[in-house]
C-alpha positions in Angstrom: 0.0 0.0 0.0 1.4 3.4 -0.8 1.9 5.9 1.7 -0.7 8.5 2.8 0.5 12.0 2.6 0.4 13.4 5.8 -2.5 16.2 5.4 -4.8 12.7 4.2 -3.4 11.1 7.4 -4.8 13.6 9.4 -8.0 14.9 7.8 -9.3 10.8 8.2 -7.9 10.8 11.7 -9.7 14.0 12.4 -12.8 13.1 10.5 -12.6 9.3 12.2 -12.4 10.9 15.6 -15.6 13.0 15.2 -17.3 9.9 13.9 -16.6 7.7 16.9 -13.1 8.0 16.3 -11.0 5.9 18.5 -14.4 3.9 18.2 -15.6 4.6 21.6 -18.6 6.1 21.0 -20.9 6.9 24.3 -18.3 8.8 26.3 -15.7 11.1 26.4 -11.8 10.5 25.9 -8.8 12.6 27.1 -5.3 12.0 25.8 -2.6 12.5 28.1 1.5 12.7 27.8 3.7 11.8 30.4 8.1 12.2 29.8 10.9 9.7 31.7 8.3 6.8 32.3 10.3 3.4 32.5 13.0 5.2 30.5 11.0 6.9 27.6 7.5 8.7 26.9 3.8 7.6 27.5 0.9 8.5 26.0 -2.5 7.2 27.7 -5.7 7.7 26.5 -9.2 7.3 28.8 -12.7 7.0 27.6 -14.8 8.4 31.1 -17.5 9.2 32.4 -15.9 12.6 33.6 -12.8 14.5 34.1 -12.8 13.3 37.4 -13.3 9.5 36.2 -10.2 10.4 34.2 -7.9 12.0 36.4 -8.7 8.9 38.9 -7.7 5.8 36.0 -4.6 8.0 35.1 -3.3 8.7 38.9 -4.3 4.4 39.3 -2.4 3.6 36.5 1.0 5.9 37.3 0.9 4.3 40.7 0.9 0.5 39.3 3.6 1.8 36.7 5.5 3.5 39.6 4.7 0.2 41.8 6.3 -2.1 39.5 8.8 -0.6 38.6 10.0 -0.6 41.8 10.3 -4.2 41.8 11.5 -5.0 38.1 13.9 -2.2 37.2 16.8 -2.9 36.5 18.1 0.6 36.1 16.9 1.6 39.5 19.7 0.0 42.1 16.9 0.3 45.1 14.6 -1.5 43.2 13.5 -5.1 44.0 15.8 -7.0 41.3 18.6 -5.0 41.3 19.1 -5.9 45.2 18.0 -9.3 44.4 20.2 -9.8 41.2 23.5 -8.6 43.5 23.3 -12.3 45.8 25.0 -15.0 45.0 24.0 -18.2 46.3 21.2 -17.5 48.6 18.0 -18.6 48.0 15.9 -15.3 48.5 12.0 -14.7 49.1 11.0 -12.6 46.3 7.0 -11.0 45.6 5.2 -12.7 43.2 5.8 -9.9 40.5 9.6 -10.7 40.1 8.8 -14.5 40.5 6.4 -14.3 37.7 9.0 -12.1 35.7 11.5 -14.8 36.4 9.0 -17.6 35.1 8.2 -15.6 31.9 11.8 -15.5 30.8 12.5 -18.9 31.6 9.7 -19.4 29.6 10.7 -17.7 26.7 14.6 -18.1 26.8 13.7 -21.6 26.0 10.8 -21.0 23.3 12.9 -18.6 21.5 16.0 -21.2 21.1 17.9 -18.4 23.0 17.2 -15.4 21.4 15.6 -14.1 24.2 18.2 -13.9 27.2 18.2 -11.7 29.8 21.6 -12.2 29.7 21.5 -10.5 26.8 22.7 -7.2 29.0 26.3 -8.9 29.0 26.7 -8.5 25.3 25.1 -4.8 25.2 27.8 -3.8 27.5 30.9 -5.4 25.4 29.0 -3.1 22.3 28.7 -0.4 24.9 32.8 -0.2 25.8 33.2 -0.9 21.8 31.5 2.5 21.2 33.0 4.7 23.7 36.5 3.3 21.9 35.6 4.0 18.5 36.1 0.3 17.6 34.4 -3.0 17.0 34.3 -5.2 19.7 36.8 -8.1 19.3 35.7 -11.6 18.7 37.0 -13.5 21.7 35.1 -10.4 23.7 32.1 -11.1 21.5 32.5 -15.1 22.1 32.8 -14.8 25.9 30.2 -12.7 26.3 27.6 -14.8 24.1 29.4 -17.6 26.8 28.6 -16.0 29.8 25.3 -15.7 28.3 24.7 -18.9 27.9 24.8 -20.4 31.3 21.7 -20.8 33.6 21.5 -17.6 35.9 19.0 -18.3 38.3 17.3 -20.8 40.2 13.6 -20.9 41.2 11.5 -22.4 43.7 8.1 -22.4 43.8 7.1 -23.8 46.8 8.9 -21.0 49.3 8.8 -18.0 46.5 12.3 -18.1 46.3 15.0 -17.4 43.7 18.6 -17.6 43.8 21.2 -16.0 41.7 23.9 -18.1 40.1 26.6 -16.4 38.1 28.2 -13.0 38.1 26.6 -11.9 34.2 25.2 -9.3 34.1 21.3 -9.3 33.5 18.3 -7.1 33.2 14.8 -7.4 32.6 14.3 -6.1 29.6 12.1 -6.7 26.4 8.8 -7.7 27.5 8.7 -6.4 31.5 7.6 -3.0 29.8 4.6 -4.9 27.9 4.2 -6.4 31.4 4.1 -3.2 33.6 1.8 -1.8 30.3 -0.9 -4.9 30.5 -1.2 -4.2 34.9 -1.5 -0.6 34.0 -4.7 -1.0 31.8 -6.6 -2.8 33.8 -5.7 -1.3 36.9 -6.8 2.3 35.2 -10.2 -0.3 33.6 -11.1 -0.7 37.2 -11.7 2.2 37.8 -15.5 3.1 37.9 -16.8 5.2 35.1 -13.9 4.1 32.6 -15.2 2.6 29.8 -11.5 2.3 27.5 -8.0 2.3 27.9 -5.1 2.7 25.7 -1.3 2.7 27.3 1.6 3.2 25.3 5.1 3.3 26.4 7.7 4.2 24.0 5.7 2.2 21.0 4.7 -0.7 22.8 0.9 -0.4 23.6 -2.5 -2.1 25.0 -5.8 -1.2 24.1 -8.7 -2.6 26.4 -12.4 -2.5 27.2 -14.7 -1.1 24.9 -13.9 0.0 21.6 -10.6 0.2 19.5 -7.5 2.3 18.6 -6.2 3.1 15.2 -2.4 2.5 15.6 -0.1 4.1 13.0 2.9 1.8 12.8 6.0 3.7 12.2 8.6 3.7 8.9 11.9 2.5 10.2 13.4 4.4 8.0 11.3 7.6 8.4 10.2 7.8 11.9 9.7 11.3 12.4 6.8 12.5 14.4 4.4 13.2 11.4 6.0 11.1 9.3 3.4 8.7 7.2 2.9 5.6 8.7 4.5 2.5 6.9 0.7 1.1 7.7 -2.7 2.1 9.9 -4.1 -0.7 11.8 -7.5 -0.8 13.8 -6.8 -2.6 17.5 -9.6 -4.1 19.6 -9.0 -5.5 22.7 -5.2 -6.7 21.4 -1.8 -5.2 22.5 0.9 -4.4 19.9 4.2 -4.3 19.9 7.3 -3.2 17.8 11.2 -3.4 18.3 13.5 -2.4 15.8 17.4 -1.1 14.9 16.3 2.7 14.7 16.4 5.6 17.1 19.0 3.2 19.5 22.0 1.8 19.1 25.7 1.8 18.6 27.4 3.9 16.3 30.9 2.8 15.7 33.5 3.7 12.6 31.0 5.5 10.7 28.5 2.8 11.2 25.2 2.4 13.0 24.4 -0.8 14.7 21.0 -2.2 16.1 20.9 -2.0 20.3 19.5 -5.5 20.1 21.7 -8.6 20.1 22.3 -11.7 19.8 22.8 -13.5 22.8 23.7 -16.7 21.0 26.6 -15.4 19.3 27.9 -11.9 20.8 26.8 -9.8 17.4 24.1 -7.0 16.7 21.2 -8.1 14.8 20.7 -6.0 11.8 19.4 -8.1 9.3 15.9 -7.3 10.4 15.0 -3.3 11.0 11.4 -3.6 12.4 9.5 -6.1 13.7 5.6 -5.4 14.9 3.6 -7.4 16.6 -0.3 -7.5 17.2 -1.2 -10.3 19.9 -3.9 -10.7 22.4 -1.3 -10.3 25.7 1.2 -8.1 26.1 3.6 -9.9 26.9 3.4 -12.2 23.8 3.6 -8.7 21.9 6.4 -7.5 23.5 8.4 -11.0 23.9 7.9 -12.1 19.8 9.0 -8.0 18.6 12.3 -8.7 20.2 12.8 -12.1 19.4 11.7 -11.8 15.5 14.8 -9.1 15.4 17.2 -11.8 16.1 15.9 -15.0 14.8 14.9 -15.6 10.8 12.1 -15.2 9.2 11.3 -18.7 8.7 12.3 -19.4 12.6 9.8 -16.4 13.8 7.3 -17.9 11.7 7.4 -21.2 13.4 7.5 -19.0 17.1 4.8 -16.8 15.9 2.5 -19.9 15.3 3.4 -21.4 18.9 1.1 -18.3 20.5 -2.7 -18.0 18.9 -4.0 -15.1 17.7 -0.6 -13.3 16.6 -0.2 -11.6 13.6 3.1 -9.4 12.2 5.1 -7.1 10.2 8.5 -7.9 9.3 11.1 -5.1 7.8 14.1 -6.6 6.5 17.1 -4.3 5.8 16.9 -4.1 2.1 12.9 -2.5 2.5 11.5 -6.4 2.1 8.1 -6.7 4.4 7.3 -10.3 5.6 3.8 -10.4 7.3 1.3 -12.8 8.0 -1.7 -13.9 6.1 -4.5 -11.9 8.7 -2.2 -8.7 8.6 -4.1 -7.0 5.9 -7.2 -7.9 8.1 -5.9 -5.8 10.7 -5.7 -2.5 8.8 -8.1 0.4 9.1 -11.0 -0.1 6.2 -11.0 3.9 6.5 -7.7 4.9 5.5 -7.3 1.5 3.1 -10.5 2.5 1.0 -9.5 6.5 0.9 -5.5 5.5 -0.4 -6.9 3.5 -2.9 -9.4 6.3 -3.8 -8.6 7.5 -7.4 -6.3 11.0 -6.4 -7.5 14.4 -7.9 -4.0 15.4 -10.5 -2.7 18.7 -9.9 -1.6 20.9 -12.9 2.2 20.9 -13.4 4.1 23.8 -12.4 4.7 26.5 -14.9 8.2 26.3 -16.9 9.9 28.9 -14.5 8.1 28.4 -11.0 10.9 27.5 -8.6 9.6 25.3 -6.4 11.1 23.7 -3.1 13.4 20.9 -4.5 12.2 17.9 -3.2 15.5 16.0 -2.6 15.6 18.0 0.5 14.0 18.0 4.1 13.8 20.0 6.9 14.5 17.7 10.1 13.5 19.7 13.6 14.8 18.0 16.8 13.9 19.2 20.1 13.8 17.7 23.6 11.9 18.3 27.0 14.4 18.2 29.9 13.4 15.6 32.1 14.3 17.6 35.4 10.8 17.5 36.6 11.1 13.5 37.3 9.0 10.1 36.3 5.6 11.3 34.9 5.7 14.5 34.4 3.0 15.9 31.5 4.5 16.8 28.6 4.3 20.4 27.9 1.7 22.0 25.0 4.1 22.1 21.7 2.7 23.8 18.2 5.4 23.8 15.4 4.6 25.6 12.2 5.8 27.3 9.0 5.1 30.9 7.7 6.2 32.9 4.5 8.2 35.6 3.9 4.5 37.6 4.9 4.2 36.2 7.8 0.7 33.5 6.2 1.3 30.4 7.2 1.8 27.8 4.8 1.6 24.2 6.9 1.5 23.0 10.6 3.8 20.8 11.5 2.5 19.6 15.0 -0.1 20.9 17.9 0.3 18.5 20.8 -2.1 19.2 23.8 -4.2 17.7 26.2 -7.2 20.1 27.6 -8.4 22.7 25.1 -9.1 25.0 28.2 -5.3 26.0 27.9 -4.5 26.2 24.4 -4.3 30.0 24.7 -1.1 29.3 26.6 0.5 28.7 23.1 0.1 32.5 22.4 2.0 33.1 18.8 -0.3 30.2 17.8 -3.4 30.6 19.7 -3.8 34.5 18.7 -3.6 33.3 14.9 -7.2 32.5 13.5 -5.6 31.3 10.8 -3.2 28.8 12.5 -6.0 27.7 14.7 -8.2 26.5 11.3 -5.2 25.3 9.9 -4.3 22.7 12.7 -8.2 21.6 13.4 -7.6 18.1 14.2 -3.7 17.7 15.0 -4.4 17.2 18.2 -6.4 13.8 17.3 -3.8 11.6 16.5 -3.7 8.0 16.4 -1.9 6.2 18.6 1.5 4.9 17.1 3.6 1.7 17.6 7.7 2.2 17.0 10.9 1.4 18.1 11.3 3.0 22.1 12.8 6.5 22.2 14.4 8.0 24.6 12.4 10.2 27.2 11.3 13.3 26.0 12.9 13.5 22.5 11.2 14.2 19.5 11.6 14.8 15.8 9.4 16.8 13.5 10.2 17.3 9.3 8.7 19.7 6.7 9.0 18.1 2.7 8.1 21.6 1.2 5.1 20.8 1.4 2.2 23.4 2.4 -1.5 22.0 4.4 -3.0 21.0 0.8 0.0 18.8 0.0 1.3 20.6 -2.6 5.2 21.7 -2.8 5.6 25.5 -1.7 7.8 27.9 -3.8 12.0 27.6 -2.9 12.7 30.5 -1.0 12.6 32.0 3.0 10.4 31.2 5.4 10.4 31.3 9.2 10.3 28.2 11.4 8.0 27.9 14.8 8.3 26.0 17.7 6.2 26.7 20.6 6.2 25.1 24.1 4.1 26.0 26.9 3.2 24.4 30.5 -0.2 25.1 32.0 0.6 27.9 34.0 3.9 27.3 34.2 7.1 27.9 32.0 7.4 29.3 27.9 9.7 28.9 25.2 9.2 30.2 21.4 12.2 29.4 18.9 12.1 31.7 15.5 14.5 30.8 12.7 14.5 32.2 9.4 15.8 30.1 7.2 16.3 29.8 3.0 15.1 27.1 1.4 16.9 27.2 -1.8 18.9 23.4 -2.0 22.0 24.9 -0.4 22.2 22.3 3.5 21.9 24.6 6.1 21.7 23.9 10.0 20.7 25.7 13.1 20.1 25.7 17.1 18.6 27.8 19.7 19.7 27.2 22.6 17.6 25.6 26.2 14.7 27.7 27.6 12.3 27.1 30.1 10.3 23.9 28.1 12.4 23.3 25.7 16.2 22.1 25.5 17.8 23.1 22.6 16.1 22.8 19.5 17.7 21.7 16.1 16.7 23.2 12.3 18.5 20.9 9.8 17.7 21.5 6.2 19.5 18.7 4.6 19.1 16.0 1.5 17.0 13.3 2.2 18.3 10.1 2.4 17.5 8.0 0.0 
């Protein structure tokens, strides 16, 4: 399917929202954004009865995130593993959360032939040193790691809750715990009275329960800017969805990038596969079979995948190639399917001497909200927009809020009438399932194009970025730039919301 351009994306998100949208159609829904939760961003939607009902599922479900993350962290040295995981030899009581963790990953180590591993952390951290050197990891450091790896690290018994630690390798409870912590999250913010439908993502990995269902843009590995198009649109009921891939983390060494996920059977990166997304009815199938399908090959994830009912996929394989399942296309939004294969209205071609933006190039914007404020804290209200050398503007970029009661906050946007028809709907995103980012960063891009889709004239414009906290701090970066197929790049520096913020017109990479 080809892509949407991104003013379709939005009008049929905006006109599917009005129409019952997220598909929950008898009350209310809030969108809220949340920085440094488990190591990246949330975003968690609440169909309620009230505000109220809302604020209530939102504090239940920060406490169970906060509550068990406290026990399975392995980032946090107070935290429940961490203390646990630094005995040796001692058979220690542990709550049934860690035991249960410890279970799953016995479970899977074995399903997956190994390529789960918590283990796995041993390698990362030979790849780590590597990058900090400039050089490749050697292969003896590579074999003993994938060694190390190998060996059992634990020891669990049922009958007294106990678990004890074996080795000295490093491990860490990563992969699926997050599509654990997710799945406790929902329900606990279900329960609460009045709630009606839940949707919790964390960093791209997400859950969508009760009544109703989410469309869930999953994101191009190779383009995976904010309002980038979607490499596909899918419609979620009562499913969680998953996706791990080589993009936005890694280890870049000698001019090279390589994927943050390895392979604990043999010490390397796995790079043959870029993205792998996965829609299954539990969480933690999702999150353990996105992980695994990066390592293993195609032909050995389709043998997993058809060990766990109900799981469909999406493969990406580094030369663009997209493996899926046969009940993937079932899974796609009949909306946005029946509108991209609509027959498209041609536009006249430019006259012989219109200059026109060149479309080889991009403008990337990257900007960041300093975590200082600690887990959870909201996201501020961010509008991002280009205007002509008259000041008109010619295309919104992004308008993230939560409560339209303090939009005025954003005042350079807010006081334009203009802007504000212009950006009717930006704020009604779907949700969208990616490779996990790191807290608070973002990326926005502009292809020259202005709202209607079509390329604007080469030339100057000025570039907007607007942050504002409810009553609380304000930042607005200005940059006048020339668009003329000469690279150019630019920064203003850290302000109340905002760290610095980065303009880079560049050539798109092809």
């Amino acid at each position: 399917m080809k892509p949407l351009s991104i003013s379709l994306v939005a009008a049929l998100a905006l006109a599917a929202a009005f129409a019952g949208g997220s598909h929950f159609k008898t009350t209310p829904w809030r969108t809220a954004h949340f920085e440094n939760v488990l190591g990246t961003s949330m975003e968690m939607k609440v169909h309620a009865s009230s505000e109220e009902t809302a604020d209530r599922a939102e504090t239940a479900a920060m406490t169970e995130i906060k509550r068990l993350n406290s026990i399975l962290s392995g980032y946090d040295p107070s935290s429940e593993f961490s203390r646990w995981a630094s005995t040796r030899g001692i058979a220690v009581p542990v709550s049934p959360d860690l035991m249960h963790s410890l279970r799953l990953w016995d479970d899977w180590r074995v399903r997956s032939g190994g390529a789960l591993n918590p283990a796995a952390e041993a390698i990362t951290r030979v790849w780590t040193q590597a990058e900090s050197t400039g050089k490749l990891p050697s292969e003896p450091d590579m074999t003993a790691a994938a060694r190390a790896a190998s060996e059992r690290q634990w020891a669990l018994e049922g009958n007294s809750g106990s678990a004890m630690r074996l080795t000295d390798t490093p491990i860490r409870l990563n992969s699926f715990t997050k599509s654990y912590i997710i799945e406790s999250a929902a329900a606990t913010a279900l329960r609460t009275s009045g709630v009606s439908g839940v949707v919790v993502n964390i960093g791209g990995d997400l859950v969508v329960r009760g009544d109703g269902s989410e469309q869930v843009n999953v994101a191009d590995p190779r383009s995976d800017t904010e309002n980038s198009d979607p490499i596909a649109v899918l419609d979620v009921k009562d499913r969680a969805v998953a996706t791990s891939g080589d993009y936005r983390r890694g280890f870049d060494i000698g001019g090279r990038h390589f994927s943050h996920i390895v392979d604990p059977r043999t010490g390397r990166t796995a790079d043959a596969i870029i993205s792998a997304t996965v829609v299954a009815p539990q969480a933690v199938d999702a999150g353990a079979l996105a992980t695994a399908f990066c390592v293993l090959t195609p032909e050995e994830s389709r043998k997993l995948a058809a060990t766990v009912p109900g799981v469909e996929y999406l493969l990406i394989a580094k030369d663009g190639a997209q493996i899926t399942t046969s009940g993937w296309n079932a899974l796609r939004s009949p909306v946005l399917m029946a509108a991209a294969s609509a027959p498209q209205t041609r536009q006249a071609a430019p006259s012989a001497n219109a200059s026109l933006w060149n479309p080889d190039y991009e403008l990337t914007i990257d900007l960041e909200v300093p975590q200082t404020r600690g887990f959870g804290a909201r996201r501020p209200y961010v509008a991002a927009w280009i205007e002509d050398k008259d000041r008109y503007p010619v295309r919104t970029l992004a308008v993230w809020f939560e409560k339209t009661r303090w939009l005025n906050e954003l005042h350079a946007w807010y006081r334009d009438d203009r802007l504000r028809a212009m950006s009717e709907g930006h704020e009604i995103l779907n949700s969208v399932t990616s490779a996990t980012r790191s807290p608070g960063k973002y990326s926005l891009k502009w292809d020259g194009k202005d709202n209607s889709g079509k390329l604007v004239k080469a030339g100057h414009y000025t570039v907007l970025v607007e942050a504002a906290r409810e009553h609380g701090g304000y930042t607005l970066d200005k940059r006048d730039m020339d668009f003329n197929g000469a690279p150019s790049r630019t920064q203003a520096p850290a302000d109340a919301e905002l760290g610095p913020v980065t303009f880079d017109y560049h050539k798109v990479a092809r």
